[in-house]
C-alpha angles and dihedrals in degrees: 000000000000119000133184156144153201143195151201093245102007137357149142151245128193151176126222115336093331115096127203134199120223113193111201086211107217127205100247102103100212086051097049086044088052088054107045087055081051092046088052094047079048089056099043084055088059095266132143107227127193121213114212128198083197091156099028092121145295107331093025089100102051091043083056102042084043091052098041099047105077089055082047106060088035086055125108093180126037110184105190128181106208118039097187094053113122097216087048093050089051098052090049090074090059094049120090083189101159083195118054112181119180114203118188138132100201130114084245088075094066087063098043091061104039085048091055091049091056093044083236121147110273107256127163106246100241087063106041116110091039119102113269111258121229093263087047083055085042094058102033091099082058099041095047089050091057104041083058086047086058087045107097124239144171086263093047147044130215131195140177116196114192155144087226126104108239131182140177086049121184131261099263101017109134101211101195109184122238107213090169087232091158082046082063099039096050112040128039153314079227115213104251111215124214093249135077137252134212118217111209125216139199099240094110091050078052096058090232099120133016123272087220092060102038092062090046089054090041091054093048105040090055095043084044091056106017100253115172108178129054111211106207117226101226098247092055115118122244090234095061093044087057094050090048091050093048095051104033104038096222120152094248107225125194110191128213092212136035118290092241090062096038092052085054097045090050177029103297130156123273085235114056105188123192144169107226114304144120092283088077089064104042107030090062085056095044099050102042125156091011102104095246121146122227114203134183122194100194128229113270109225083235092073101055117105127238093254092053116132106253078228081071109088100030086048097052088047100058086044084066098032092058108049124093134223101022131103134240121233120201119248119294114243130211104265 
């Protein structure tokens, strides 16, 4: 029988036993080198990847929809990374898929889940609270289409495998833990270093918390611990970067992986410090059993910015408050 998948960032349709990966290339250039890094390890593992220019111009998104759709409507199973993607949401109304698995590792997962659960519109948590824009009405026929495909039935299956705590899962969800226990078989033990490194987030590309604030943290929290790298998360702008790099002093690193795979890979530092993210959750899983510390210095309510989603604080809380093995740094003060 036919099988098959696809995802946000990346995915993946097949046909038989052969599966193939589809990446939905974004426009972002850190992300699509991230992925391309991630298209040539899937190789590597015997799979067929596709590369796919989905947002690539005018006509891009109707090429990619025309040449999936066929796989799509053949496919038992669809695996997609990024529920609250647009184009994925879109190319779940073609699919008959009697099997729908999300795999994600993100904190967005958390919500998806706990949204579903409450038959609520499917909105990425930074941006909840705020009115629906005119593209957000255009698309609320697709969106709410979706959102009943993910809802399970007695025709169709629905899974989330994750790293991520849920809770309030739905009747019928399958939850299926991800312990990256081939992370940890293929790559590394990495070498840990004495000093400590600093992991970056978006939240400031967000707008849910002030640039301002975000470098001062940054600043104190390494000279507080020694850190001497600063891992960039991919969405951060390059301005910022360069600030950060000018007042604290930190090595900027970009990575070409995820970090998860980087930290493995080494060296890395024998602190990993953090603010809330998904790194709390999957570093501890990643490195376990090498003696690194994972540590998470949570978001004071004072940084966050005017526009942020009332959902922000509360959210990044229970991100914190949820994951285990890791340990929880007090606030960080103006030097």
């Amino acid at each position: 029988m036919p099988a098959g998948a696809v995802a946000g960032g990346a995915g993946a349709v097949a046909g038989g036993a052969e599966l193939t990966v589809v990446v939905l290339s974004p426009t972002d250039p850190m992300t699509r080198g991230q992925l391309r890094r991630m298209a040539d390890l899937a190789r590597d593992e015997g799979y067929r990847v596709r590369w796919e220019e989905a947002r690539g111009g005018t006509t891009a998104p109707f090429h990619t929809i025309g040449g999936l759709a066929g796989s799509l409507r053949r496919a038992d199973r669809i695996v997609m990374g990024d529920p609250f993607s647009r184009y994925v949401q879109l190319l779940l109304t073609i699919t008959r898929a009697r099997d729908l698995v999300v795999v994600d590792d993100g904190t967005a997962t958390m919500e998806f889940v706990a949204q579903l659960a409450r038959g609520e519109r499917l909105v990425r948590w930074h941006r909840k609270g705020g009115r629906p824009g005119a593209r957000d009405l255009l698309f609320a026929p697709v969106s709410s289409s979706a959102r009943r495909r993910l809802t399970p039935s007695d025709r169709r299956r629905v899974e989330v495998f994750s790293s991520m705590p849920v809770t309030d899962v739905p009747d019928g969800v399958t939850v299926t833990a991800n312990d990256f226990a081939f992370t940890r078989a293929r790559f590394g033990p990495p070498r840990i270093t004495q000093s400590a490194d600093l992991v970056g987030t978006s939240l400031v590309e967000t707008g849910v918390v002030d640039g301002d604030r975000y470098v001062e943290a940054v600043r104190n929290l390494a000279k507080a611990h020694g850190a001497t790298r600063y891992f960039a998360h991919r969405r951060e702008s390059a301005e910022k970067l360069h600030r950060l790099a000018a007042e604290t002093g930190l090595e900027i690193v970009r990575p070409d992986l995820p970090l998860e795979l980087i930290a493995r890979r080494g060296p890395i530092g024998g602190t990993i410090l953090s603010f809330p993210s998904t790194v709390v959750h999957t570093l501890p899983l990643a490195l376990a059993g090498t003696g690194v510390r994972v540590a998470v210095c949570d978001i004071d309510p004072t940084w966050l910015t005017d526009g942020a989603s009332p959902r922000a604080q509360g959210f990044l809380s229970g991100v914190t408050g949820t994951a285990r093995d890791v340990h929880r740094l007090a606030a960080v003060s103006p030097a």
